[in-house]
SEZATI-407291 format. One record per residue (C-alpha): residue in three letters; x, y, z. Coordinates in steps of 0.5 Angstrom, whole numbers, plus 500, padded with zeros to 3 digits. Layout:
BEGIN
alaXYZ
...
END
This chain:
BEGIN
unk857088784
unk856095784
unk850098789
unk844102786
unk847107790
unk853106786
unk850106780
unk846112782
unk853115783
unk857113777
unk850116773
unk853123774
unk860123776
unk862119769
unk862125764
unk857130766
unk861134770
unk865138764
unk869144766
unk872145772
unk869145780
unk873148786
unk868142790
unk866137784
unk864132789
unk858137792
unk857137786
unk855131784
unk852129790
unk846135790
unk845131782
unk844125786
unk840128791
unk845125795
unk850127801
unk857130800
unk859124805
unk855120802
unk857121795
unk866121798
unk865114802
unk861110796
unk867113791
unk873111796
unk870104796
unk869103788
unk877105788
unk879101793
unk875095790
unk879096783
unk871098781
unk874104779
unk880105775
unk881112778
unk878119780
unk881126776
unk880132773
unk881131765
unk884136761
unk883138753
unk889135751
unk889136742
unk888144746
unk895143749
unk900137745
unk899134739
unk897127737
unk893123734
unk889115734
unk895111731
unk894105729
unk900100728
unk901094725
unk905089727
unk906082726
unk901078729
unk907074733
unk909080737
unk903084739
unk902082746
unk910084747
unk908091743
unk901091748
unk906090755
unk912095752
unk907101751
unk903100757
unk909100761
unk915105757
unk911110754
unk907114758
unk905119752
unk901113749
unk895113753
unk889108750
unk893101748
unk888097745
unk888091741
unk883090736
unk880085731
unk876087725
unk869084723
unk871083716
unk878080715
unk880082709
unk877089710
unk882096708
unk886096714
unk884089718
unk892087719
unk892094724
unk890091731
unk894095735
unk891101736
unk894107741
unk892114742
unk899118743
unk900126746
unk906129743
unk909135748
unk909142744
unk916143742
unk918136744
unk917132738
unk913131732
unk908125733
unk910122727
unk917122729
unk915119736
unk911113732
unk918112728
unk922112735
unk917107738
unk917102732
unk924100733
unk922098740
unk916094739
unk917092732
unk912095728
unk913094720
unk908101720
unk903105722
unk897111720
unk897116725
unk890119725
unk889126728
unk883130729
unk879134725
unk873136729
unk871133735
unk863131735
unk863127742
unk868125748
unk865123755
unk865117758
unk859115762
unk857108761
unk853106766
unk849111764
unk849109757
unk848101759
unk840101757
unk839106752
unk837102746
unk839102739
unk838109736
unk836113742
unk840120740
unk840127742
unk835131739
unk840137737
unk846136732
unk852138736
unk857142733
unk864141731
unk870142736
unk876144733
unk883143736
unk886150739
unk892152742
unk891158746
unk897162749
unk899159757
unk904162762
unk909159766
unk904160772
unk898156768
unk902151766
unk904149773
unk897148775
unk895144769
unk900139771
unk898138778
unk890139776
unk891133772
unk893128776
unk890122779
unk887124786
unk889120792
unk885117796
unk886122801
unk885126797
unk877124796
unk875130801
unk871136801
unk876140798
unk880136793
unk886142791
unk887145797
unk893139798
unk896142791
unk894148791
unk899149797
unk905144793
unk905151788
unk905156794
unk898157792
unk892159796
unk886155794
unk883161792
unk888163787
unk888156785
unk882155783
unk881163781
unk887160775
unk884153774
unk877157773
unk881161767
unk883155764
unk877153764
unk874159761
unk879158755
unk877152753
unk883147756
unk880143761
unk875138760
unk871135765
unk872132772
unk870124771
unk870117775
unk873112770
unk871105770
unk876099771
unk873095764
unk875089767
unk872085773
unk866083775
unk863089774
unk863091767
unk857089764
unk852091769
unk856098768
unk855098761
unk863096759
unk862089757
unk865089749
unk866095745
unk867096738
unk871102734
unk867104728
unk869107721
unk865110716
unk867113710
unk863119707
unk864123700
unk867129701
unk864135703
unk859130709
unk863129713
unk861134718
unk855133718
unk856125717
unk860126724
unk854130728
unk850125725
unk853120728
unk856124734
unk848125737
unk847118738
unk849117745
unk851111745
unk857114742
unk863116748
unk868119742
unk866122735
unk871124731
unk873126724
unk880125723
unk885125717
unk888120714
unk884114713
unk887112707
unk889105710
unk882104712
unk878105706
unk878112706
unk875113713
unk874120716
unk868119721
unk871114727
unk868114734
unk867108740
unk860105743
unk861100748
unk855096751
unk853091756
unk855085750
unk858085743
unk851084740
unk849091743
unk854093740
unk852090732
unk845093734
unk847101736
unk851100729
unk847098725
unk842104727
unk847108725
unk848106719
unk840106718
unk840114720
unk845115716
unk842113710
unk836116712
unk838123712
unk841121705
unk848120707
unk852115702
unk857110707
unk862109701
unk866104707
unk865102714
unk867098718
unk867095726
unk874093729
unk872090736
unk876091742
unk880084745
unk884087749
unk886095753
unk889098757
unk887106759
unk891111761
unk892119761
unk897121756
unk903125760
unk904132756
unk909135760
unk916138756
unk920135762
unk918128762
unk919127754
unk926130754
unk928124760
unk924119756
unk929121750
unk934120754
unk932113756
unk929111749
unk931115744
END
């Protein structure tokens, strides 16, 4: 069980560090008010325990690859096959889900699988990858869903794990919208290595110098070019991630999750998003197109909670939100997560033109 050390730990180093630090672990150890030490030892073990799923510096990714939410449909037989051949063959494929829909005979409730998928650039299209992927786990279709705007992102779940339902920020938040600044050569060599799990050993003061020296790089120059990706907007944040599994999850917060769908007229789905996106219980927000499967949905985000009855009660807040600044669902529903798999999405140009060659 996790500690209220831990917890206090896990508070911060979720989602709260966005860009990039040169010492993240200092700085998360002085929002606890805790040690440096401290803050290194409790984090080596919640992931040697399997608490924690992993430790690493996330990057923007719809600002480097394209991709999308997919959702697939395949027959109920060969889901299980479908979910292993994913989680073990596809390394653009990140989140593998298997979802239930609340409503049986609702627009799209015969999707249960469900991927987020990144596409190196230059690689390939994401539709073109989906069509390859269909022929290895026997998908008769698939609805690729990519963002519009981004209105929430950030993980945080234990401190998420008590909020009630309706606790929302007291501003809207703007819409992101995917970029896709120019990278050299040099930049691209510190996003690949910046991107990786870090090791055990690597869990000390200075987390880069390790990779900074793989690049014949000084840490200086490291940081100085991972501080410039920072400043145009392609890293994310530096997180602990959750294993969403085991003994520990509902005290984490992480017990049941549920994808919630929204359909709103056309022209209120930014607002409709920013509306949604600003009730913290809400780790992703989004506005994707090509929802026509799904009843026309355009507003998609994720909420999880200690129990399924949680999550009913922070969607049905929203909805009453919604309704109260006069926005009109024209549909809505609730897929719930039976079943996830959680990796990073690889985007690099090398690794896909090996995967082509094994898979294609």
């Amino acid at each position: 069980m996790l500690s209220e050390t831990d917890l206090r730990i896990l508070a911060v180093a979720e989602d709260t560090l966005k860009g990039f630090y040169r010492r993240p672990f200092l700085e998360i150890a002085t929002r606890c008010g805790l040690t440096e030490a401290c803050v290194l030892e409790h984090l080596r073990a919640l992931l040697a325990s399997g608490a924690v799923r992993r430790i690493r510096q996330t990057l923007l990714s719809t600002a480097l690859a394209d991709g999308a939410l997919v959702a697939w449909q395949v027959p109920e037989a060969q889901l299980e096959t479908a979910w292993e051949w994913l989680r073990q063959h596809d390394p653009f494929t990140g989140h593998v889900v298997l979802r239930s829909c609340d409503t049986p005979h609702a627009p799209g409730a015969d999707y249960r699988l469900w991927t987020t998928l990144k596409v190196p650039t230059g690689s390939n299209t994401v539709e073109g990858h989906c069509r390859l992927l269909m022929r290895h786990i026997g998908a008769t279709d698939f609805a690729p869903l990519p963002v519009v705007g981004m209105f929430a992102l950030g993980v945080g779940h234990v401190r998420r794990a008590h909020l009630k339902p309706g606790d929302k920020t007291a501003e809207l938040p703007r819409m992101q919208c995917p970029v896709r600044p120019v990278l050299s050569e040099q930049d691209w060599r510190v996003l690949l290595v910046l991107k990786e799990s870090l090791t055990p050993q690597e869990l000390v003061p200075e987390p880069w110098a390790d990779r900074a020296r793989s690049l014949g790089l000084s840490l200086d120059d490291f940081c100085a070019i991972a501080s410039s990706l920072d400043a145009r907007r392609v890293i994310g944040r530096f997180a602990v991630f959750l294993n969403h599994t085991g003994h520990s999850n509902k005290q984490s917060g992480t017990g049941a999750a549920g994808l919630f769908h929204w359909s709103v007229p056309h022209g209120m789905e930014e607002r409709a998003g920013a509306e949604c996106g600003r009730h913290i219980c809400m780790t992703h927000c989004y506005w994707r197109s090509g929802g026509e499967k799904f009843g026309g949905a355009q507003i998609m985000g994720v909420v999880h909670s200690p129990t399924w009855q949680g999550v009913l009660a922070h969607k049905a807040a929203i909805d009453a939100h919604l309704a109260a600044c006069g926005i009109p669902l024209l549909h809505t529903a609730i897929f719930r997560s039976d079943k996830a798999i959680i990796n990073p999405s690889e985007i690099d140009p090398v690794l896909y033109r090996n995967w082509l060659s094994r898979y294609a």
